[in-house]
C-alpha positions in Angstrom: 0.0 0.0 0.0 1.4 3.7 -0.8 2.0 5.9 1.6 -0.1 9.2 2.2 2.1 12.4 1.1 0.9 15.6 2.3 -0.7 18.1 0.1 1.9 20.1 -2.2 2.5 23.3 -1.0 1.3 22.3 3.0 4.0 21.1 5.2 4.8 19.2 9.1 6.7 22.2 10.8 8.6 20.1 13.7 12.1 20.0 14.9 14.5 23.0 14.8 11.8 24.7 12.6 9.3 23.9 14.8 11.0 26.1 17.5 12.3 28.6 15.2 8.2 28.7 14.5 7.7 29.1 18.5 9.9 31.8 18.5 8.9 34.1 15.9 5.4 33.8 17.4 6.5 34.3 21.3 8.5 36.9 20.1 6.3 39.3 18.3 3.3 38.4 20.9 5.4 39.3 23.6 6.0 43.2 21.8 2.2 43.1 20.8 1.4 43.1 24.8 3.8 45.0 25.5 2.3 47.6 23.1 -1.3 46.9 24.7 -2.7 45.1 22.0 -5.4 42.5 22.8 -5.4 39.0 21.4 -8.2 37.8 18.6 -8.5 34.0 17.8 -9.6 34.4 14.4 -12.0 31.8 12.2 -10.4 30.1 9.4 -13.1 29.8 6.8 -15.3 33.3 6.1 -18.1 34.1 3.6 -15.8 34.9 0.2 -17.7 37.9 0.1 -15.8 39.2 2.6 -12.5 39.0 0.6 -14.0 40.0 -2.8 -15.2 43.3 -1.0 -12.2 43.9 1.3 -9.0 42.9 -0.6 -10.9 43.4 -4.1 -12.2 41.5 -7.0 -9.2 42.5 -9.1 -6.5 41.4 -7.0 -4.4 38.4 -7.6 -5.8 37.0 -4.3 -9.4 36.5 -5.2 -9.0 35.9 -8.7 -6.0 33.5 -8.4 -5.3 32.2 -5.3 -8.1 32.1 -2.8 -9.5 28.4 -1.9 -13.1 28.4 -2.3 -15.6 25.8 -2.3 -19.5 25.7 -1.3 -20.0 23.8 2.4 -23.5 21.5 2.3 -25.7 24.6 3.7 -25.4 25.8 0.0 -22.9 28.8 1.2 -19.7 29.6 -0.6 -17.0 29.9 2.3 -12.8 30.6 1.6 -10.4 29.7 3.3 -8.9 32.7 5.1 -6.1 34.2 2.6 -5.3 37.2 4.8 -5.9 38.1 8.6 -7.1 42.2 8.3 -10.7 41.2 6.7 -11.6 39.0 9.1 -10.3 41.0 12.0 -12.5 44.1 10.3 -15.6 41.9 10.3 -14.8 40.9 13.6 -14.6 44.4 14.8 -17.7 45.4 13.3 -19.8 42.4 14.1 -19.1 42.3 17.8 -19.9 45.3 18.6 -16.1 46.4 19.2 -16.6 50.0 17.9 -18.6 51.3 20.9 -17.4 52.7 23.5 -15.4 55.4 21.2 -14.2 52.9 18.6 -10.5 52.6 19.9 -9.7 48.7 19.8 -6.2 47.3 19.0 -6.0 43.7 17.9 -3.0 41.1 17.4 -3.4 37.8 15.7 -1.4 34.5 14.9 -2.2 31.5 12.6 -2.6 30.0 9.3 -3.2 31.2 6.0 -4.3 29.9 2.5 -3.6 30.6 -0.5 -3.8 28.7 -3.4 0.1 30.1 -5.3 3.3 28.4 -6.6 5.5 27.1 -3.6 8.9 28.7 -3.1 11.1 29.1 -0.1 9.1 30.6 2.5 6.4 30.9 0.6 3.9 27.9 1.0 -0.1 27.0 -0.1 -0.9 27.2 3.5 1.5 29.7 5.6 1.3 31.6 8.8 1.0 35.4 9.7 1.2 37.9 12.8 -0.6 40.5 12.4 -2.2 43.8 14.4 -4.5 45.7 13.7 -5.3 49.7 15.2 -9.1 51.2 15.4 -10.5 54.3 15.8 -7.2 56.7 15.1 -7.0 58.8 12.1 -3.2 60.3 13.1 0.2 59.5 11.2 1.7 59.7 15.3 -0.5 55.9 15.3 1.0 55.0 11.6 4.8 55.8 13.1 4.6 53.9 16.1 2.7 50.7 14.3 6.2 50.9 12.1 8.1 51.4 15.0 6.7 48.1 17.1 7.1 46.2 13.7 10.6 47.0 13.8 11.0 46.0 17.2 10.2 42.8 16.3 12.2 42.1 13.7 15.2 43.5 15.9 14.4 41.4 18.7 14.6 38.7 16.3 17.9 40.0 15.1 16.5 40.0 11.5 18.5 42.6 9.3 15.9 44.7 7.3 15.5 47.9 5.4 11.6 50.0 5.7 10.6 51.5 2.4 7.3 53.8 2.6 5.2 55.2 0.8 1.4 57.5 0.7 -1.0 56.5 -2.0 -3.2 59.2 -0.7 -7.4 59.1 -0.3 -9.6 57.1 -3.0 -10.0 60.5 -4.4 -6.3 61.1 -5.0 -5.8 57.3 -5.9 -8.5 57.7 -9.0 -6.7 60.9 -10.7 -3.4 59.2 -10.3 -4.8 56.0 -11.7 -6.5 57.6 -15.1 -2.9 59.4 -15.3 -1.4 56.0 -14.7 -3.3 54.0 -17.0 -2.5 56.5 -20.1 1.4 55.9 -19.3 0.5 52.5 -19.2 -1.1 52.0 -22.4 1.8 53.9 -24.5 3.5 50.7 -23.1 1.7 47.9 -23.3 3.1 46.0 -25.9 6.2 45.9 -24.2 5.0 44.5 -20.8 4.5 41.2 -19.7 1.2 39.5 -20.5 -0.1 39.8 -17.0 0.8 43.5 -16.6 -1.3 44.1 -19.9 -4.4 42.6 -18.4 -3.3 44.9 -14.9 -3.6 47.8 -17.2 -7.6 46.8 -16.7 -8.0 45.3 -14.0 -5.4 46.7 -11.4 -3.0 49.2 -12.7 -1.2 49.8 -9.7 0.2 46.5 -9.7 2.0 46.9 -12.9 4.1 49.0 -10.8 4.6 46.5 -8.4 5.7 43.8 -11.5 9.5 41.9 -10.3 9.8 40.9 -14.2 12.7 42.8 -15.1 11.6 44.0 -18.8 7.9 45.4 -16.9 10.6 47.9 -14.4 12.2 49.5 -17.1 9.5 50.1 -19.0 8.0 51.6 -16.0 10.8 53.5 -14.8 9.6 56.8 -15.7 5.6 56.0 -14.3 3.8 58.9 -12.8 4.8 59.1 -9.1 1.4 59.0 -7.1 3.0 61.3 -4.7 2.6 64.1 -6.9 -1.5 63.7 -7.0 -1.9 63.7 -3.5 -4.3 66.3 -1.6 -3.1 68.6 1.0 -4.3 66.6 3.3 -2.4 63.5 2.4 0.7 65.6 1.6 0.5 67.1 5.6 0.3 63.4 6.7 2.8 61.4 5.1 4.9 64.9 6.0 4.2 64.3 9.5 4.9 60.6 9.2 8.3 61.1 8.1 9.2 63.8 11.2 8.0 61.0 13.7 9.7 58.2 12.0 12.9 60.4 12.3 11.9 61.2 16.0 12.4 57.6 16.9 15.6 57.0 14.7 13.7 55.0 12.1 15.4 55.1 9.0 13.9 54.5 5.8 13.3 55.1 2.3 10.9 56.6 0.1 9.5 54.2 -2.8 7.1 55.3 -4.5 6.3 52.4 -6.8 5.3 50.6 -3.3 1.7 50.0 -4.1 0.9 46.8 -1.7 -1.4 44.1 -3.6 -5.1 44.9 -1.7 -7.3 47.7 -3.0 -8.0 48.8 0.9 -5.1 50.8 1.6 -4.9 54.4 2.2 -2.4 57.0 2.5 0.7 55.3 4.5 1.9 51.9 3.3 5.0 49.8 4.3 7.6 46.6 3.6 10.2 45.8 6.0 12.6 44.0 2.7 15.2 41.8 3.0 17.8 41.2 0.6 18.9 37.1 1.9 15.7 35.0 0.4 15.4 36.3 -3.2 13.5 38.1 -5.1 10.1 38.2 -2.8 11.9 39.8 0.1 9.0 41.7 1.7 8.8 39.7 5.4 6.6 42.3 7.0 4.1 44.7 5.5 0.8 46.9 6.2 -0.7 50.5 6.0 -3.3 52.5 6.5 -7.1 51.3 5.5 -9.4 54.3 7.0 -12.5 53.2 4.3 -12.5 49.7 5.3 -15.1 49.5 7.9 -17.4 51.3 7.3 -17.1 49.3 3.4 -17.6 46.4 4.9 -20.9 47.3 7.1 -19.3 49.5 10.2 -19.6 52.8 11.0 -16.6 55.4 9.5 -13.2 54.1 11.6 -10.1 54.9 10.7 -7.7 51.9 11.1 -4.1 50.8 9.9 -2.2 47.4 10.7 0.3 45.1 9.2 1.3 41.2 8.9 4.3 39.3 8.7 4.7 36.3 7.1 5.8 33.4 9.9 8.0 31.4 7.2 9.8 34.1 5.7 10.8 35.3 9.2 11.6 31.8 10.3 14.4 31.4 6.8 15.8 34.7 8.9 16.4 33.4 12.0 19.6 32.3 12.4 20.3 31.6 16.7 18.0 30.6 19.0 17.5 31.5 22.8 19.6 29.1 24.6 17.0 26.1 25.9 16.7 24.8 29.5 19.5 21.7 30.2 17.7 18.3 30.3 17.5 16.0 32.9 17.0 12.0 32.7 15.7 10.5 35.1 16.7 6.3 35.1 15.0 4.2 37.5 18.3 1.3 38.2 15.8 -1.3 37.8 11.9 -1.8 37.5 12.0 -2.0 41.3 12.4 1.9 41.5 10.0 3.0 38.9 7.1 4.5 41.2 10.5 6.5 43.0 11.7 7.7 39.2 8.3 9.1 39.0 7.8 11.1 42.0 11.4 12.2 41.7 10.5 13.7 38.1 7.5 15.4 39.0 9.5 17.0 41.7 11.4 17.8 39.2 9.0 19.7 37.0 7.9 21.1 39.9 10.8 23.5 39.9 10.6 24.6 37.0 13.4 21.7 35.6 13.2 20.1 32.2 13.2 16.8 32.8 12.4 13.4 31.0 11.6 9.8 32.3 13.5 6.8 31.1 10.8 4.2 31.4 11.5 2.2 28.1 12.7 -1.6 29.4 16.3 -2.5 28.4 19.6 -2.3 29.8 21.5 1.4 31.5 24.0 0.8 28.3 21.2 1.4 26.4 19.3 3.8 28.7 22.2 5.9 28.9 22.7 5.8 25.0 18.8 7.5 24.5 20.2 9.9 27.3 22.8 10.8 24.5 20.8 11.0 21.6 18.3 13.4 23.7 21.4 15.7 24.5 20.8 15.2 28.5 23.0 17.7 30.1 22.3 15.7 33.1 21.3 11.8 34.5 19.7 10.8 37.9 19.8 7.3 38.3 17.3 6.6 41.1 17.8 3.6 43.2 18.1 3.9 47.5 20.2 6.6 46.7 19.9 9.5 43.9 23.0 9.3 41.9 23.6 12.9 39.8 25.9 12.0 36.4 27.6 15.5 34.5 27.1 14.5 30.7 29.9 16.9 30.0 32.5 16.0 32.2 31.6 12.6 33.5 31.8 13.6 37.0 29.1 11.8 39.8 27.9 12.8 42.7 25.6 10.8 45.4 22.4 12.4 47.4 20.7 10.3 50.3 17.8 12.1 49.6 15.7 13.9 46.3 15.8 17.5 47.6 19.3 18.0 48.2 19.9 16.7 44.7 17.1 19.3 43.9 19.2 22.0 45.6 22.1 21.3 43.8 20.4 21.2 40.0 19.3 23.9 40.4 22.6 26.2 41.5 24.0 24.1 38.3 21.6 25.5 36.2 
């Protein structure tokens, strides 16, 4: 009989990248509470309307890469492709926007989207995310950036933050209709996709990593120069606060992000070490999207960061916790080796039972393969072995072997 292969694209995270994944996570949620931010548990499966409205018809996303399929109520669900939708719909169906609107949201957990597999970029992949609601000024847009950062830092990931405005709906349009006129005095030197973006999504032509699309590109309208005054003032102020808090950065303005909901400020955090996708954290402002998607008018902003691509980044871990085996002599001492691990545990020491039958020789060989710093061999004494040095020392009793684990580690 054959055996049963996961699904291309999906992959068993365990091992080293399994605690790279740990990491990442304990990492960023650790910053998001230290910024305030409240935990949401988001559902995996939504109405697709929800992403057809929110991230837009046009986008790559829904038209390419969502999965979608109809559940046996009749309904046509998607998996979840991105976090910031659901967290919106979330937001607006519970009710968060009362008491003054102010909510600020963090999330973790799997995505889906149905795209080619590439290093760090998988079928099903995992984000962090946050969201801000109910703040309209750039002060909230600088110090999302500047938490975002502090992640990656803490994770000693080396990064450079490229930003850019792309104004109100109202600014977007003009520049757009200038846009697409560039655009078409082109078109039959872009790549086949960009021609059909020309339609569909022109500010993702701009966006285009084929090399013959940038350079035909190069001299594209800059959306800065369409913005209103009020846009102008904020991505103004942006910059001062981003320079308040030593933030440097740079100015692209052929950053367009891939979802129609963004407005005014929008950000990458770009690596140059995995290629040509590079972006490993990412967001902007979205003040429209609420009230698009049933709420009341909120301004909001956020960002995500894709789990993989900062797990290809990592390259130390945090020092783990020294093991300790615990080996019963013989079958005699068994209940003893028990209540001496739980003891153990009990203070906090990583510890592991050897209960699997067989000789010490090969007892003491699975003590090697786990990496045991250290072996208690419990009999009517508590013998303590060093791994490292081979040194042994003998205890009449559990706590004073305790007492000296513990100074050790």
């Amino acid at each position: 009989m054959s055996k049963i292969q996961k699904i291309r694209g999906f992959q068993d995270i365990y091992g080293e990248n399994a605690k790279k994944y740990r990491y990442v996570v304990d990492t960023a949620r650790k910053i998001f509470e230290k910024y305030n931010f409240e935990e949401i548990i988001l559902p995996f499966v939504e109405d697709v309307s929800l992403f057809k409205r929110s991230v837009g018809e046009a986008t790559d996303i829904v038209q390419k890469e969502m999965y979608v399929f109809e559940d046996r109520g009749g309904r046509t669900i998607a998996l979840r492709p991105e976090g910031t939708a659901s967290a919106v719909r979330a937001y607006i169906e519970e009710g968060m926007y009362a008491k003054g609107g102010y909510k600020k949201l963090f999330y973790e957990g799997a995505m889906f989207r149905y795209e080619r597999p590439q290093a760090g970029r998988y079928r099903q992949f995992h984000q962090i995310g946050a969201e801000i609601f109910g703040v309209d000024t750039p002060m909230a847009d600088a110090e999302l950036i500047k938490m975002v950062k502090e992640i990656l830092d803490e994770l000693r990931i080396d990064v450079r933050l490229e930003i850019n405005s792309l104004g109100s709906f109202e600014d977007r349009k003009e520049y757009i209709n200038h846009l697409k006129q560039f655009l078409e005095t082109k078109k039959e030197n872009l790549c086949e996709t960009c021609q059909t973006r020309i339609e569909t999504n022109p500010l993702r032509v701009l966006d285009c990593k084929v090399e013959q699309c940038k350079e035909e590109t190069k001299d594209a309208p800059v959306i800065t120069d369409y913005l209103s005054e009020k846009s102008l003032e904020r991505y103004t102020k942006l910059k001062e606060y981003l320079k308040a808090l030593d933030i440097e950065f740079t100015e692209n303005p052929r950053l367009v992000r891939g979802l129609d909901y963004y407005t005014d400020t929008v950000f990458e955090f770009i690596t140059d070490k995995i290629g040509a996708q590079g972006t490993v954290a990412a967001g902007g402002r979205y003040d429209k999207l609420v009230s698009q998607l049933g709420g009341p008018e909120t301004p909001a902003l956020g960002f995500a960061a894709g789990v993989e691509r900062l797990m290809l980044l990592v390259e130390t871990l945090p020092e783990e916790k020294p093991l300790v085996v615990v080996i019963p002599v013989v079958s005699d001492y068994n209940i003893q080796a028990l209540k001496s691990s739980n003891l153990l545990r009990s203070k906090d020491i990583k510890t592991e039972t050897l209960l699997k039958e067989g000789s010490l020789k090969s007892k003491m060989k699975l003590a090697n393969k786990l990496n045991a710093k250290f072996v208690v061999f419990v009999s009517d004494k508590y013998e303590l072995k060093y791994m490292d040095t081979g040194e042994q020392e003998i205890f009449e009793n559990i706590e004073d072997l305790v007492d000296v684990l513990n100074e050790k580690i």
